[in-house]
N, C-alpha and C positions, 0 to 999 in steps of 0.2 A: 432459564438461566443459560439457556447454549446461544441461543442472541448475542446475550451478552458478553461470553465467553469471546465466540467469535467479532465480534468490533469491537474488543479488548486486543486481538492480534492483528489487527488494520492498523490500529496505533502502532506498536511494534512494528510492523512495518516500515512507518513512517520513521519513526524514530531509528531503525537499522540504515536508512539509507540516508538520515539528518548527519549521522556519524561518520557513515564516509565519506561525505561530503566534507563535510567540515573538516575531515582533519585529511585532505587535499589539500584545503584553500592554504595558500604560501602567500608571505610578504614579499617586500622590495628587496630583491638580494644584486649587492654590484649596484645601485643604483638605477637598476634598472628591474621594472616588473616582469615577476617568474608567475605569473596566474594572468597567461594569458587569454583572452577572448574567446578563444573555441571551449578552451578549458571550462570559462564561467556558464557559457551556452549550453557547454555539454550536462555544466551539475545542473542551470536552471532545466533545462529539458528534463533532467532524469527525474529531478525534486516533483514539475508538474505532472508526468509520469506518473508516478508515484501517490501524489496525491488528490490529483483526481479520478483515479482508479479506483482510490482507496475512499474517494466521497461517492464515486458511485456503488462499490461495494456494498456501504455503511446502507444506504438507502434502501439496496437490494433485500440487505440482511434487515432492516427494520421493517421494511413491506412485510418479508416471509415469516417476520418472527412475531409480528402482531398477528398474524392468520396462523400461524403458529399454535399459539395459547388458545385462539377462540375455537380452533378445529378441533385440536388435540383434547377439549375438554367436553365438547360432544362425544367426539368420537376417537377414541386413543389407536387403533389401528391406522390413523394418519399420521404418527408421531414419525415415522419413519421415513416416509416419502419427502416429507416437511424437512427434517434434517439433511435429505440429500438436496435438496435446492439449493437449504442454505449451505451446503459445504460448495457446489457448483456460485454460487454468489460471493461465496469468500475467493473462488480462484478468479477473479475480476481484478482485488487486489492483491492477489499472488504474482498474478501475470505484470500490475504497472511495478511492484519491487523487482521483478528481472529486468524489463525494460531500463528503469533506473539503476540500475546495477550494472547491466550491459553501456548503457552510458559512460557512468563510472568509469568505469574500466577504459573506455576508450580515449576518454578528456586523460587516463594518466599514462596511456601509453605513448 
């Protein structure tokens, strides 16, 4: 279940930085567009950031979580080791959410 757990919080992720994103993006104001160029560059940058951190993450944590289960039921004193992988595997997609966040941030300043 901690697999699972953790590429439950990869989405989250995703979905933390779909929201600020989104709610950046502005329409036509004055007739003239207020969501300029660097702006869109900087959410697409941060969005693929983001999400392909978080597809290499998912793969990391699905390698170690299938060796996971077949280790751990030989032999239970790997259960431990096994879990710090996968927590070094989830900060993969810790690290592309700041990345995108740091983006963020800058496309609004």
């Amino acid at each position: 279940i901690v697999p699972v757990v953790m590429a439950g919080v990869l989405g989250i992720y995703g979905l933390i930085i779909a929201v600020i994103i989104a709610n950046e993006v502005t329409t036509v104001a004055e007739h003239k567009p207020s969501y300029t160029s660097f702006k869109a560059f900087a959410h697409f940058g941060g969005g693929i950031a983001c999400g392909l951190s978080g597809l290499a993450a998912g793969l990391a944590i699905g390698i170690v979580g299938e060796s996971l289960t077949q280790a751990s039921a030989a032999q239970p004193k790997l259960f431990v080791g096994m879990v710090l992988i996968l927590i070094f595997a989830e900060a993969l997609g810790l690290y592309g959410l700041i990345v995108g966040l740091i983006l963020s941030a800058k496309a609004a300043a």
